[in-house]
N, C-alpha and C positions, 0 to 999 in steps of 0.2 A: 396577786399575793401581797401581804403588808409588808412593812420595813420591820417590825419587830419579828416577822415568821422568820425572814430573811435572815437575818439579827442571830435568830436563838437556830438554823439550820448552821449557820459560819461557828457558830460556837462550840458545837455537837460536834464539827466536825472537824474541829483543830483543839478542843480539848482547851477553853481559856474562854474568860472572863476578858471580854474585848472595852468593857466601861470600866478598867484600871486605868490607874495614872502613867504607867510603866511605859518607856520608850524602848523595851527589847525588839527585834528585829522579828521575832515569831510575833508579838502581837500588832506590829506596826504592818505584816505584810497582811495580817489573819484580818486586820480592819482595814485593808484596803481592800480586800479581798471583797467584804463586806459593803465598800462604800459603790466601788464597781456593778457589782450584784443591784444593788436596790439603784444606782443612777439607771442602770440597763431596763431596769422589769418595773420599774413603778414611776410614777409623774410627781415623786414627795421629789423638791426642792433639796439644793446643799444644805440648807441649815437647819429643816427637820430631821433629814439622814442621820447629821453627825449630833442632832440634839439626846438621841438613844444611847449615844456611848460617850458623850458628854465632850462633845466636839464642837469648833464653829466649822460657818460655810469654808472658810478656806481651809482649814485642816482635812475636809471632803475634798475639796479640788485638789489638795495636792496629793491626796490617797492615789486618788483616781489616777493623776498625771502617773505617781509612782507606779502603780500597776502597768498601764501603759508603755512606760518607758524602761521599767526595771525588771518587774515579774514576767514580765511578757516576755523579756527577751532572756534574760540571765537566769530568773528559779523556777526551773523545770516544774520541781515535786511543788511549788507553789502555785503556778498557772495547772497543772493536774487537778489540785482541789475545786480553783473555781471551776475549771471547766463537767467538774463530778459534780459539782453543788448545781450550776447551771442545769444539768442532764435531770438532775435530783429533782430540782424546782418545777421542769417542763413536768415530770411527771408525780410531785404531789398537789397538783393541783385539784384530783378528784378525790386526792387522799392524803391529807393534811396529815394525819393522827400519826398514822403507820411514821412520818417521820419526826416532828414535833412532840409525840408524847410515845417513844416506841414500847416504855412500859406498859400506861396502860390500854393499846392498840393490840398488843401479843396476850396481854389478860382475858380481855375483853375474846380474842377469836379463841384461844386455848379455853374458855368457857364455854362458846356454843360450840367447839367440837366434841368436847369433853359432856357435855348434854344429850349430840348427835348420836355419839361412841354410843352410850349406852342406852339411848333409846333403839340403834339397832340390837345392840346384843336382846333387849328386852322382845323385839319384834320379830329379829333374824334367830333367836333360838326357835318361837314360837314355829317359823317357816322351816327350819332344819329337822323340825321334831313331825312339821308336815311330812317332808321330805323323806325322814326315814321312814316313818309309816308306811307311803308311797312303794319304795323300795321291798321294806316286807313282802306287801301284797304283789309286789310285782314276781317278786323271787317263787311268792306261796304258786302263783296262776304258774309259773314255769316249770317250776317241781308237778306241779297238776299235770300238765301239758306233757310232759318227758313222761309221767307214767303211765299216761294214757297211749306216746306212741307205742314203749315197753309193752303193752299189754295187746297189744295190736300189730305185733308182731315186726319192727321196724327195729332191726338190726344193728345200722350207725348210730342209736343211741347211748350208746356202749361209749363211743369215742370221748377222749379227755376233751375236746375241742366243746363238748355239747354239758360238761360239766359245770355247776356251779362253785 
């Protein structure tokens, strides 16, 4: 996976623009989070990492140490995220879109359902409209069949059981 998928998944998922100048404590852990993540899953170097959010090599080292030393052990609901985003990652691998672009991923499948939809109703009336036909003739040969034992002198025909 790249450093910028990486990048724009940490993003999505803590709601923030991680290539701000801002030293708040949600975007310093939300890019550690980030720097973690891509030292872990990719071979890009401290200083292409942190060139994305407009960082040097050591402001990556000391993410990383941070996370390590501080997330890890003290923010719960922060080591939570990496380890959702890590879970995330293992499994967008076959399927980038669905979380990188979740708009138009749900478009995109809500159209070939929404096509499927109604190429059934277009095919499955045709098959229902079999079906009741079916049924007619079946009802017609049975009603046939009951009047012929009537006439032939078969008595339990009578019974509600043997009714249509």
């Amino acid at each position: 996976m790249k450093i910028e998928e990486i990048l724009r998944l940490v993003e999505l998922d803590v709601h923030a623009d991680l290539n701000t100048k801002s030293r708040k404590r949600e975007l310093v852990y939300a890019r550690a989070i980030y720097f973690k993540l891509a030292r872990d899953l990719t071979l890009r170097s401290y200083d292409s990492i942190g060139k994305l959010v407009s960082r040097d090599h050591a402001s990556v080292l000391h993410g990383i140490r941070l996370f390590d030393n501080v997330i890890s052990e003290y923010e719960m609901e922060y080591l939570k995220v990496y380890k959702e985003l890590r879970f995330t990652i293992g499994k967008v691998v076959g399927n980038k879109d669905k979380y990188l672009n979740p708009d138009s991923y749900y478009k995109e499948k809500y159209t070939k359902l929404l096509l499927e939809h109604r190429e059934l109703l277009k095919n499955g009336s045709d098959k229902y409209n079999d079906l009741l036909k079916k049924q007619d003739t079946i009802k017609h040969k049975y009603k046939f069949l009951l009047g012929q034992l009537k006439h032939h002198g078969n008595k339990h025909t009578d019974k509600p059981q043997f009714q249509i």
